[in-house]
C-alpha positions as CSV (number, residue, x, y, z in Angstrom):
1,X,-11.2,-30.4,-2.2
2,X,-11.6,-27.3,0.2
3,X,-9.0,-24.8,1.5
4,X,-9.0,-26.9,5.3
5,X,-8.2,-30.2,3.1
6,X,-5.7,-28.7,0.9
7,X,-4.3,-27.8,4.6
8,X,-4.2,-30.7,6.4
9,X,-2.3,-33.0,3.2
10,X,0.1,-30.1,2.5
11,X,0.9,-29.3,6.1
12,X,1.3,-33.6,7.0
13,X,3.2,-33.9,3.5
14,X,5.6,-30.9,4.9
15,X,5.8,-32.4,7.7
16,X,7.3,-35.7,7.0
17,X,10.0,-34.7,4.5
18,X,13.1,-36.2,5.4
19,X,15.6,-33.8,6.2
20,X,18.4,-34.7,3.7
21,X,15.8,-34.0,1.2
22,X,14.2,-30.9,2.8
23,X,17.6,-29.2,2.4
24,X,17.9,-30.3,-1.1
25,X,14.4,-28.5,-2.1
26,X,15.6,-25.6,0.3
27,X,18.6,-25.6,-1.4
28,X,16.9,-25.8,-4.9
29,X,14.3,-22.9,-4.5
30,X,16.6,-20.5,-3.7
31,X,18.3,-21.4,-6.3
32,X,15.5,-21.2,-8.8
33,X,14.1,-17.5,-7.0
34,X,17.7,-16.2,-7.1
35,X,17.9,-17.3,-10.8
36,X,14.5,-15.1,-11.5
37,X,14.2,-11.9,-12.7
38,X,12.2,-10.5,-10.4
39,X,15.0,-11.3,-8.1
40,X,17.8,-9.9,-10.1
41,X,15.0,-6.5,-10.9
42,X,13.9,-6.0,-7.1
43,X,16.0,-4.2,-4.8
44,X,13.5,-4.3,-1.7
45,X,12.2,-7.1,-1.0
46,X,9.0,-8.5,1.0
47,X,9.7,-12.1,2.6
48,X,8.0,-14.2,5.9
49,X,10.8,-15.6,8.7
50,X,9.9,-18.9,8.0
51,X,8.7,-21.2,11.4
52,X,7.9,-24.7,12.1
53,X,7.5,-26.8,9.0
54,X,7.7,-24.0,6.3
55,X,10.5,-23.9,3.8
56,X,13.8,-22.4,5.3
57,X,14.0,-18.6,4.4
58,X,17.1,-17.8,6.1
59,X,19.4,-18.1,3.1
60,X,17.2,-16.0,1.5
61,X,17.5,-13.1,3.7
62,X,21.0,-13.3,3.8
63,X,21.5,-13.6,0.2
64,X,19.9,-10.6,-0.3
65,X,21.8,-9.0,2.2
66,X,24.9,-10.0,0.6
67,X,23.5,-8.7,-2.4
68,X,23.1,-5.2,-1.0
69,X,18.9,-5.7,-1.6
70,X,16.8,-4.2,1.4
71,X,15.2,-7.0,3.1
72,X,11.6,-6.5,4.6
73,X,9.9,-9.0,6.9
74,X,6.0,-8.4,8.0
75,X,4.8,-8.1,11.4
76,X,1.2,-9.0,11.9
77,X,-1.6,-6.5,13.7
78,X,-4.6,-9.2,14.6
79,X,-6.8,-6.5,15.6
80,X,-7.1,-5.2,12.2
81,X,-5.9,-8.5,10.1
82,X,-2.8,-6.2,8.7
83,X,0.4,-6.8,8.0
84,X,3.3,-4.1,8.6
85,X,6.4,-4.5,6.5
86,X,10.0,-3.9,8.4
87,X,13.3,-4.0,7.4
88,X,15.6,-6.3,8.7
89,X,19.2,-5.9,9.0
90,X,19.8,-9.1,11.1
91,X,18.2,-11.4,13.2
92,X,18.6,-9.7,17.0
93,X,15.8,-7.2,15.2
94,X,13.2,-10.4,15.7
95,X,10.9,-11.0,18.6
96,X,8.2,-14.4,19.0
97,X,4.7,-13.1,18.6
98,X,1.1,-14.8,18.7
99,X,1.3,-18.6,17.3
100,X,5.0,-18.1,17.9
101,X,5.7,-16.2,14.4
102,X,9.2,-14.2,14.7
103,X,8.6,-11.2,13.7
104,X,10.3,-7.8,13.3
105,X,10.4,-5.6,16.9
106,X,8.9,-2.0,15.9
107,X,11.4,-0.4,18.2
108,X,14.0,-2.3,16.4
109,X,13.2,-1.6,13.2
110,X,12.2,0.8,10.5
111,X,9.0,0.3,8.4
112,X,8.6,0.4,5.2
113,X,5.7,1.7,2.8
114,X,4.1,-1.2,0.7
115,X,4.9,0.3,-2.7
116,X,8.3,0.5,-1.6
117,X,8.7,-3.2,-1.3
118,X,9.7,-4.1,-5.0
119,X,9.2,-7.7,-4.8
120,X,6.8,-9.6,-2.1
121,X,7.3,-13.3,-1.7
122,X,3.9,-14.5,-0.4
123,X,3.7,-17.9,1.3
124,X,1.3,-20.1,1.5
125,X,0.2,-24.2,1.2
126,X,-1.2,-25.0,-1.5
127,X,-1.2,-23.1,-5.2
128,X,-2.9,-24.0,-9.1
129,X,-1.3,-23.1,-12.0
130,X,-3.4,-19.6,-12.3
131,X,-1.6,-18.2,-9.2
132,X,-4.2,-18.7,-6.5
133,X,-2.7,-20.0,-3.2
134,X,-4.2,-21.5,0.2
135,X,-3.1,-19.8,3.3
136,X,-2.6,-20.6,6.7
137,X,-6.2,-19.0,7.1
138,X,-5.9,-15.5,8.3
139,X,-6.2,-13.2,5.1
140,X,-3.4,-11.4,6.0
141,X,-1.7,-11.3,2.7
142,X,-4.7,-11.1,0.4
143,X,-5.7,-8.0,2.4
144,X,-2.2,-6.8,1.7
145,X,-2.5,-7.6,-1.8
146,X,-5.7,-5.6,-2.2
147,X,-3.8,-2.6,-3.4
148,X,0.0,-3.9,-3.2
149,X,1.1,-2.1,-6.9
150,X,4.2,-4.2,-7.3
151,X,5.4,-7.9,-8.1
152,X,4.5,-11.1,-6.5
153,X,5.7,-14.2,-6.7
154,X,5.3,-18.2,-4.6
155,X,8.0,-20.2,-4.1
156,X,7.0,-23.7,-3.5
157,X,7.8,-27.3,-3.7
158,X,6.2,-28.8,-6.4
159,X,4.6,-31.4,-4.6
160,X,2.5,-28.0,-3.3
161,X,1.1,-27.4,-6.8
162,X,-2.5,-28.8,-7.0
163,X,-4.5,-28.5,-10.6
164,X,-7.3,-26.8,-8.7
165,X,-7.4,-24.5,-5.4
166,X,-10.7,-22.8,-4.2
167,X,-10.7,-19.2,-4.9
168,X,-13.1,-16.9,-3.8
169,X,-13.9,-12.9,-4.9
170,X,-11.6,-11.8,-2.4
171,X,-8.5,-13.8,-3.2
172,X,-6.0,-12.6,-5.3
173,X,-3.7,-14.4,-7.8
174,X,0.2,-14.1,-7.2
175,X,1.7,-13.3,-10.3
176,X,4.7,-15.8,-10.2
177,X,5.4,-19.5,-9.2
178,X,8.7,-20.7,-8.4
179,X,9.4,-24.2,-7.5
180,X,12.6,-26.4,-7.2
181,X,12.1,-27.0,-10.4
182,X,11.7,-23.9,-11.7
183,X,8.9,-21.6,-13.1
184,X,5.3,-23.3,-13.2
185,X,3.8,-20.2,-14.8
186,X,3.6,-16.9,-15.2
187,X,0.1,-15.2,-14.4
188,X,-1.4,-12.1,-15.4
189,X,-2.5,-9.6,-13.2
């Protein structure tokens, strides 16, 4: 199976989650990430505003705003394929950008260096058990991770977990999975 099939069946499987039980998986991976020790260890953290038919990250957020942690969102630069890490301090700081992301408004917010961010929460579709992920396609976060010296970790349902993704020399392995029903494994990077 390629990257573009993983796609399609994750983003159709998303998709058509009933909502009763798209909270309770919500619900359930936050639990599970807030549980984790790179949660409790990380006192800046990297996470996406979630959109469309992505897993909820607003209780995140304000978790870790309730827990004092410094929350950093990205914004995206398509002319360069980079993403710039801002923090957040609520959600008036957000503005829709190209394929109506919400994302951090420079003026309204402070960047942050990458090796600042203690823990980044990287998205993504599809995952195996050796930490490689399927995108949405752009590269943005494995161009991040390139030379991103801290923790990563996935949080996922586990209907997202495939036995095999594509990986290719420039793709690089998230160090953590987190699913609703807890860790799936631990990778080495």
């Amino acid at each position: 199976m390629d990257k573009k099939e993983i796609r399609e069946i994750v983003k159709d499987k998303l998709i058509n989650i009933a909502p009763d039980l798209r909270e309770e998986i919500t619900k359930n991976i936050a639990g599970q990430l807030f549980a984790s020790k790179e949660w409790k260890e990380a006192d800046t953290i990297g996470i996406t505003v979630s959109g469309g038919f992505e897993w909820d990250t607003t209780s995140i957020i304000e978790k870790g705003w309730q827990e004092g942690k410094i929350i950093t969102v990205p914004k995206c630069i398509p002319e360069v394929r980079r993403l710039d890490f801002y923090q957040l301090k609520n959600f008036n700081q957000l503005e829709q950008s190209f394929f109506n992301l919400r994302e951090p408004h420079p003026q309204l917010s402070e960047k942050v260096k990458n090796e600042d961010i203690d823990l980044l929460i990287v998205p993504g579709l599809g995952f195996d058990r050796r930490g490689y992920r399927v995108g949405f396609g752009g590269g943005y976060y494995d161009r991040f991770l390139e030379d991103f010296p801290n923790k990563t970790i996935s949080i996922f349902y586990s209907e997202q977990l495939f036995e095999h993704v594509p990986d290719e020399s420039f793709d690089i392995p998230v160090q953590s999975l987190l699913t609703e029903k807890g860790s799936v494994k631990e990778t080495d990077k």
